[in-house]
ChimeraX commands (.cxc) that place a marker at each C-alpha (Angstrom):
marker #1 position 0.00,0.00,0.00 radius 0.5
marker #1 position 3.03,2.41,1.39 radius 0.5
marker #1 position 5.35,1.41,-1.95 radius 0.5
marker #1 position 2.10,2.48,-4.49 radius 0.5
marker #1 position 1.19,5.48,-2.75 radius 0.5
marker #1 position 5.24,6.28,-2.88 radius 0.5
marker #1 position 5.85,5.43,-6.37 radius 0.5
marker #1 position 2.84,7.90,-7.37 radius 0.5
marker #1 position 4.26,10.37,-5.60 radius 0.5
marker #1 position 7.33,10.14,-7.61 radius 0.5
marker #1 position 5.35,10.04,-10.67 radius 0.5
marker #1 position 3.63,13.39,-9.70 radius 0.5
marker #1 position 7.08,14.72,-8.24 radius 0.5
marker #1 position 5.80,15.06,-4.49 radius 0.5
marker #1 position 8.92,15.17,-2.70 radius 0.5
marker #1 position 7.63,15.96,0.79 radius 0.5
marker #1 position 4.84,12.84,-0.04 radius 0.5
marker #1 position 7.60,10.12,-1.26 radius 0.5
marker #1 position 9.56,11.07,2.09 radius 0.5
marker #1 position 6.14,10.91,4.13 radius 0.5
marker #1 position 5.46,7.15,2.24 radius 0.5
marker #1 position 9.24,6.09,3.12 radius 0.5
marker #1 position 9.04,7.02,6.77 radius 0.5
marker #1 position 5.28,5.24,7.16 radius 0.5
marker #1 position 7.28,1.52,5.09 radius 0.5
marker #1 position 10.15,2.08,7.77 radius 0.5
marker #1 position 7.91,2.25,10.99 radius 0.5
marker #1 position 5.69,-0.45,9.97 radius 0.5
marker #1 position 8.46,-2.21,9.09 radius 0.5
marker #1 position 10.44,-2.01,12.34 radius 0.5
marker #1 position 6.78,-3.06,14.19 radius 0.5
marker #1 position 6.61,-5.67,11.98 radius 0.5
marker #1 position 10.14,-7.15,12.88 radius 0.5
marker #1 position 8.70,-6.53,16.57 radius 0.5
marker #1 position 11.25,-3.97,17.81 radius 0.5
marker #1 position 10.87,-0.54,19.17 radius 0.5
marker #1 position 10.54,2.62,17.19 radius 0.5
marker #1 position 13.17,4.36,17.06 radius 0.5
marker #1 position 12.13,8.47,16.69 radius 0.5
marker #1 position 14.77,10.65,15.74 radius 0.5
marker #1 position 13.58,14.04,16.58 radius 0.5
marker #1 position 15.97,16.16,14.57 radius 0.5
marker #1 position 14.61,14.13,11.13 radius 0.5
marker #1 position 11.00,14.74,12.72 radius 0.5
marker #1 position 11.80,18.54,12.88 radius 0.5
marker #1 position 13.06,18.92,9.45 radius 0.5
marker #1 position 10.24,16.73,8.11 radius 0.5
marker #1 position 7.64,18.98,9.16 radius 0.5
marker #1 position 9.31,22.20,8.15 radius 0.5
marker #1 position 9.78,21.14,4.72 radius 0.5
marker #1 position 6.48,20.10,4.39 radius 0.5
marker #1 position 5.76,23.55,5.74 radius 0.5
marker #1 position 7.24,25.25,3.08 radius 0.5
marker #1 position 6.31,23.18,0.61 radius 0.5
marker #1 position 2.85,23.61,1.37 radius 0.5
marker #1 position 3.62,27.68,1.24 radius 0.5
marker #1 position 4.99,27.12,-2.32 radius 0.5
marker #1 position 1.97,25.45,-3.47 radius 0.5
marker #1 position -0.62,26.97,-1.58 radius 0.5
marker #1 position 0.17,30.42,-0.72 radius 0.5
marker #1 position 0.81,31.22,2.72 radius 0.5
marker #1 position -2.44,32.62,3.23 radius 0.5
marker #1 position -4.13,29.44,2.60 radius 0.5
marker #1 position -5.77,27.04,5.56 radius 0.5
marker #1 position -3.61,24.07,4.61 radius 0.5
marker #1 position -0.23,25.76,4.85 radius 0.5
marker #1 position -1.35,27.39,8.60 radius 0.5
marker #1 position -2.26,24.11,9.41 radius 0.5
marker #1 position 1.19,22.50,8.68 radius 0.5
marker #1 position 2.58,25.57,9.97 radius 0.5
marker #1 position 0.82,24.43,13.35 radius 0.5
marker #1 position 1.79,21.18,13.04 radius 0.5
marker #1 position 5.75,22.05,12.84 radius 0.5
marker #1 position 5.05,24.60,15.74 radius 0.5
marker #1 position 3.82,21.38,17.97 radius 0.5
marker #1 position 7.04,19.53,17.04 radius 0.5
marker #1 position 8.88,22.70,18.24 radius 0.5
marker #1 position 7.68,22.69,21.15 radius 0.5
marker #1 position 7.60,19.23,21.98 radius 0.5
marker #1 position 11.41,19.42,20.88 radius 0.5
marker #1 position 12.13,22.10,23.22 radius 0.5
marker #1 position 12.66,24.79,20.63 radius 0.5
marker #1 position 9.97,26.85,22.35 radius 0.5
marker #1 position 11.24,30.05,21.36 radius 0.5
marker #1 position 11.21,29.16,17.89 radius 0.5
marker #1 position 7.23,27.50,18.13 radius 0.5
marker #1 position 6.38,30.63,19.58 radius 0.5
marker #1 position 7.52,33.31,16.62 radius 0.5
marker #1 position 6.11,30.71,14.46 radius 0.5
marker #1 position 2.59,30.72,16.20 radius 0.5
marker #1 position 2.40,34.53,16.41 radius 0.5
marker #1 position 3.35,34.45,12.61 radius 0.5
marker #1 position 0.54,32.15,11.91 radius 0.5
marker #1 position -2.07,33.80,14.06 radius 0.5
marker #1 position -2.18,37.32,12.21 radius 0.5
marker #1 position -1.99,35.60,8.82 radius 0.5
marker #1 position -5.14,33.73,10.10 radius 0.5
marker #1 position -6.78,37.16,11.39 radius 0.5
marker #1 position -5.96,38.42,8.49 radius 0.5
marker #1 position -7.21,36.27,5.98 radius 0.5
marker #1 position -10.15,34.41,7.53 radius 0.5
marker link #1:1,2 radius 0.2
marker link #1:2,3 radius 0.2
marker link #1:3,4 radius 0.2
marker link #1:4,5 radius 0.2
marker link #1:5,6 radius 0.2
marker link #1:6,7 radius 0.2
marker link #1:7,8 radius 0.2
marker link #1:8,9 radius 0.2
marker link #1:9,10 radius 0.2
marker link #1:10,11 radius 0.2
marker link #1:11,12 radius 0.2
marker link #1:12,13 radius 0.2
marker link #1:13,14 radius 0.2
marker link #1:14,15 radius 0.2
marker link #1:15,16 radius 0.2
marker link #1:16,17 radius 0.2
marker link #1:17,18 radius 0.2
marker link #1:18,19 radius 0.2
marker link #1:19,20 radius 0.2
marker link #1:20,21 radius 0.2
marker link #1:21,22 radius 0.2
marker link #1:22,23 radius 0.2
marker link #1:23,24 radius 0.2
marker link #1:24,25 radius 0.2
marker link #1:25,26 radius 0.2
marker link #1:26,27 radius 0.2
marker link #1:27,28 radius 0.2
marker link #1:28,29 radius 0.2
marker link #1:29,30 radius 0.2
marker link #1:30,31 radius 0.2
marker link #1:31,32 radius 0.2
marker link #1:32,33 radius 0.2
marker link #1:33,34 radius 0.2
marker link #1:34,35 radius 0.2
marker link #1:35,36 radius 0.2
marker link #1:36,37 radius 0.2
marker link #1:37,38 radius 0.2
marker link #1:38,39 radius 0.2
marker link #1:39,40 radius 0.2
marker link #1:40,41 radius 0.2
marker link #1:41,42 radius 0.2
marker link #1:42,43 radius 0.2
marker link #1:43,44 radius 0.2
marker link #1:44,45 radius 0.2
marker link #1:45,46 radius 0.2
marker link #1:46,47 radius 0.2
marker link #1:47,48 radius 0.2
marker link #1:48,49 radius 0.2
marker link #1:49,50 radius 0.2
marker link #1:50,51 radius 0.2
marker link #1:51,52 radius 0.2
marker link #1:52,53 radius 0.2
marker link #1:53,54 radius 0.2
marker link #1:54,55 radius 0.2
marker link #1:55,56 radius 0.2
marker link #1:56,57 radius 0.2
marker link #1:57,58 radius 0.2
marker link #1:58,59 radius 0.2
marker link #1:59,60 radius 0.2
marker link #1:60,61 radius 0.2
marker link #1:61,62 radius 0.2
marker link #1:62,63 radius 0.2
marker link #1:63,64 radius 0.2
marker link #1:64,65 radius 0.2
marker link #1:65,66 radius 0.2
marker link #1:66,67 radius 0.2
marker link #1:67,68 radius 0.2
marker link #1:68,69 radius 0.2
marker link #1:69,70 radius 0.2
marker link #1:70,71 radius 0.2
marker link #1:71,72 radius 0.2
marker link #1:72,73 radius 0.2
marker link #1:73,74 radius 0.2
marker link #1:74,75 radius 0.2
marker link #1:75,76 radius 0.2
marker link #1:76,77 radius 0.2
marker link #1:77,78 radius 0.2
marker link #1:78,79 radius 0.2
marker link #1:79,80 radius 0.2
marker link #1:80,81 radius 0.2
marker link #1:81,82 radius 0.2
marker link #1:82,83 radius 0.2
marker link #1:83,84 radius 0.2
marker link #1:84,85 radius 0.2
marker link #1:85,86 radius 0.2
marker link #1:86,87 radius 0.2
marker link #1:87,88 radius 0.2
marker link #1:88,89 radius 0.2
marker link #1:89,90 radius 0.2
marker link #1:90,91 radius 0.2
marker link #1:91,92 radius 0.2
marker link #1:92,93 radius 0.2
marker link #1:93,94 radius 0.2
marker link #1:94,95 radius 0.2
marker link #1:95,96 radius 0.2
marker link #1:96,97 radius 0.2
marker link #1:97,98 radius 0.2
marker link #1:98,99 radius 0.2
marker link #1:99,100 radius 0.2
marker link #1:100,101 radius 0.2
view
């Protein structure tokens, strides 16, 4: 299922969707093989902010889905301890959504 939904994201040049497909194959994998999942929070964090600004690129950044991943990275911030950096990121996000909607 992970492998088809991968290779059309290829096809359609989804970068941020291939890596999405890869990391669901390797932590069903590793569950599979019955060990522990290993998260590696710096990966995590740089997953979610270039899905971020991907979603900018292609949606604008006034649009609902790109505050949404924008709210999503600002969660992983924080849960990483990069507070200060969740918190700009929030504030950011909060007058674009005033603004817009």
């Amino acid at each position: 299922h992970f492998e088809r939904a991968k290779h059309l994201y290829e096809n359609i040049g989804d970068e941020v969707g291939v890596i999405t497909m890869e990391r669901s194959i390797s932590i069903n994998e590793t569950k599979l093989s019955g060990n522990e999942v290993d998260w590696d929070a710096t990966g995590d964090i740089a997953f979610w902010r270039k899905s971020y600004h991907d979603k900018i690129m292609r949606n604008g950044e006034d649009d609902v889905v790109s505050i949404s991943e924008g709210i999503r990275l600002s969660v992983k911030l924080s849960n990483e301890n990069h507070a200060i950096e969740a918190e700009r990121l929030l504030t950011k996000l909060v007058g674009i959504s005033r603004r817009v909607h």
